[in-house]
N, C-alpha and C positions, 0 to 999 in steps of 0.2 A: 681421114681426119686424125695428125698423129696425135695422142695426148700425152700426161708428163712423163712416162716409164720410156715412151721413143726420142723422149727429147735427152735423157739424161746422158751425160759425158760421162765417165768410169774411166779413169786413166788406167791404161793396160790390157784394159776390156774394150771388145766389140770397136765400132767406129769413132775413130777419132775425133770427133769435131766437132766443135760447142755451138748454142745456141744458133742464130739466124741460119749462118754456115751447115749448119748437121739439118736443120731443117730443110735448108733447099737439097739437101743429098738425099733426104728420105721422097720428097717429091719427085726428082729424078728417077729416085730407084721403080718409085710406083707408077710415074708416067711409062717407062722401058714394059712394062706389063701389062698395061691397059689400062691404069684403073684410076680412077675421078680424083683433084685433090682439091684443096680449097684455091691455088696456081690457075687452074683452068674456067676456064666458061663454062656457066651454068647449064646442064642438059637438061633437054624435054624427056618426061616420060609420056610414053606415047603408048602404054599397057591398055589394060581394064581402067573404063572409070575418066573418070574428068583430066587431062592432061593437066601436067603439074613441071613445075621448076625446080629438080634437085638442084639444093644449093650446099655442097659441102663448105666448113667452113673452121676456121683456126682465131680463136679469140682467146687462149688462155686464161687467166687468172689477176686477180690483183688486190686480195684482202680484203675486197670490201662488203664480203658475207661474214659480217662480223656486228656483236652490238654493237649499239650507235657509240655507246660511252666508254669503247674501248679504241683510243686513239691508232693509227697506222705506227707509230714507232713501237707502242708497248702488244700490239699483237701476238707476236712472237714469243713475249714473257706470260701473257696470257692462257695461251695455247698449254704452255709446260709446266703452268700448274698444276694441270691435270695429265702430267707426263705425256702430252700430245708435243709431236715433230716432223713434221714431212719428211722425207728423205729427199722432197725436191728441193731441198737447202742445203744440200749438200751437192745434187748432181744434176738438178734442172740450172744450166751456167746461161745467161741472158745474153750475152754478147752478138752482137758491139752495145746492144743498148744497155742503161747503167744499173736497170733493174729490172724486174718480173713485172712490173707495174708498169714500165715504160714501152716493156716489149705488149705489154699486153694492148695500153693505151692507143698504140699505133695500129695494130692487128684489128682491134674495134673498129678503127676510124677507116680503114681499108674495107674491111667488110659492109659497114655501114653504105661507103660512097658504090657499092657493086651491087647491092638488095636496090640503093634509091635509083639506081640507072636498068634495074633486072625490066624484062618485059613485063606487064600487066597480069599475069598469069596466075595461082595460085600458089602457092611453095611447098618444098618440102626442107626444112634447115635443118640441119647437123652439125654437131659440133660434139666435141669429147665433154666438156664441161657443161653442167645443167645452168640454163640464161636463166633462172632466179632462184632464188634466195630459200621462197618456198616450200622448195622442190628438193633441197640437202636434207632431208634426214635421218640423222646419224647418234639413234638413240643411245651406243656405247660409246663412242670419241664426236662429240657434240664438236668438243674445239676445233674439230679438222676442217669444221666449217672455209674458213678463209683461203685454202686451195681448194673451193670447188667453185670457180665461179667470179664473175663481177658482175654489178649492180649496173654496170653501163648497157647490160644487155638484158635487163629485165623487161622490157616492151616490146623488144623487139616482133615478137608474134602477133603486136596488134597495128604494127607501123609498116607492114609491107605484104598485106594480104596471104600471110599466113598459116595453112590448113595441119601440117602437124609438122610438129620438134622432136628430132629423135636426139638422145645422148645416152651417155656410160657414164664412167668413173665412179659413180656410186658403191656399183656393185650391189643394189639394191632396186633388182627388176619391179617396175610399175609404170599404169597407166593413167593419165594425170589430166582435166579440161580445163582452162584458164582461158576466158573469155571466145567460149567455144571454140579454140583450138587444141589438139589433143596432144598431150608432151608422152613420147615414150621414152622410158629408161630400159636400154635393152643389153645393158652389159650381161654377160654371160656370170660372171663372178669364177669364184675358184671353183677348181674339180669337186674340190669336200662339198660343195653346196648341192651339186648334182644328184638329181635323183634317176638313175639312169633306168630305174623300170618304167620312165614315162615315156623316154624316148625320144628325140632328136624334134619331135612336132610341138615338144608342148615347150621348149624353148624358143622357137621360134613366133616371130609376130608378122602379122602382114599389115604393110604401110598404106598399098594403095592397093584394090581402092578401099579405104577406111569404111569403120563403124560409123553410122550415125550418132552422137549424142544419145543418151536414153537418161531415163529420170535415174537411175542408179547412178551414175556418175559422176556424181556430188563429190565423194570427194575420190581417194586415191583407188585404184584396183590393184593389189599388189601379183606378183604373179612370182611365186617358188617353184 
C-alpha cells in the first residue's frame, strides 16, 4: 500500500515518473517480488483463527478532514497559518488526473465497487491513510489534518463486514474500536522514537487472530 513519500516525483532524484504512471511502476516493481498490492485480488488468510480477506488498498486523500467552516479553496491558507505545508504540494504530482481530490475520488470509487463484489468473508483493510477523521490526532500540527485521509471512507468498516483496519501515516502507533471493529495504527515512526531496550516484539502487533473487545477499550490504547 504505497503512501505519499512513494508517490512523490523529485525531478533528478530517484524514479521519474508522476502520479498514476509511478504508481503502476511501484506495483510492478512489488508484484516482480511477491508481494500483495491494492492491483491484485484479494487473498484468504487461511493462519490461526477465523479465515479473513486481506484487502490491501490505495484511496489517498482529499481535504476533507478539515472543519466544516473551512471551505476546500481556503484550506491550504488555513493550514499556514499555523506555518503548516505538506511537502505533498510540492511532490505528490496527480497526473493525468487534475487534482489529489480527483485522483483520490476515483481510487475510492474503485475500491468501493471491489470490497461490494469481495466474497462474504470477514476482512482485513489496509490502507496508508487513516478512513476517519477521528482517528488523526495530531496534537503539535492539528492543521495537517487534511492530508490524512477522506471522509468518503469513513464507514467503510461497517459497510462490508469488517473485523480490523490497519494504517500508518500517523506516525502515532495506537489501537482504536469503532463499532466493534478494531483500527490499528502501526506505523513504525522515526528511529528517534525507538526505544530499542524493548526490542523488535514490542513494535510489533499481531492481526489475526485478534483480541477480543474488552471493557478497557473505550477509547484509544496508544502503544510507544
Amino acid at each position: 500500500m504505497p503512501g505519499n513519500h512513494e508517490l512523490w516525483f523529485r525531478p533528478g532524484r530517484g524514479l521519474q515518473l508522476r502520479g498514476q504512471e509511478r504508481y503502476e511502476a511501484l506495483v510492478a516493481f512489488c508484484r516482480e517480488r511477491g508481494v500483495l498490492t491494492p492491483e491484485d485480488p484479494y487473498t484468504v488468510w487461511g493462519g490461526a483463527g477465523e479465515p479473513h480477506l486481506i484487502a490491501p488498498c490505495f484511496a489517498l486523500y482529499d481535504y476533507s478532514f478539515r472543519p466544516p467552516d473551512v471551505p476546500r479553496d481556503g484550506v491550504i491558507a488555513w493550514a499556514r497559518e499555523q506555518g503548516i505545508l505538506a511537502n505533498d504540494e510540492r511532490f505528490l504530482v496527480p497526473d493525468p488526473y487534475p487534482s489529489r481530490d480527483a485522483w483520490c475520488a476515483a481510487r475510492v470509487a474503485l475500491t468501493e465497487e471491489r470490497l461490494a463484489a469481495a466474497p462474504p468473508l470477514p476482512k482485513v483493510v489496509i490502507n496508508h491513510w487513516p478512513l476517519r477523521r477521528d482517528l488523526v490526532r495530531l496534537a503539535r500540527v492539528p492543521r495537517y489534518a487534511p492530508w490524512c485521509g477522506t471522509r468518503l471512507t469513513e464507514e467503510w468498516h461497517t459497510r462490508w463486514n469488517v473485523s480490523v483496519v490497519i494504517n500508518g501515516h500517523l506516525h502515532m502507533r495506537a489501537t482504536d474500536w469503532k463499532a466493534g471493529v478494531r483500527f490499528e495504527e502501526v506505523a513504525l515512526g522515526y528511529p528517534r522514537h525507538w526505544k530499542q531496550e524493548r526490542g523488535v516484539a514490542h513494535y510489533l502487533r499481531q492481526i489475526l487472530p485478534g483480541p477480543p473487545r474488552s471493557e478497557g477499550d473505550a477509547g484509544p490504547k496508544w502503544r510507544f
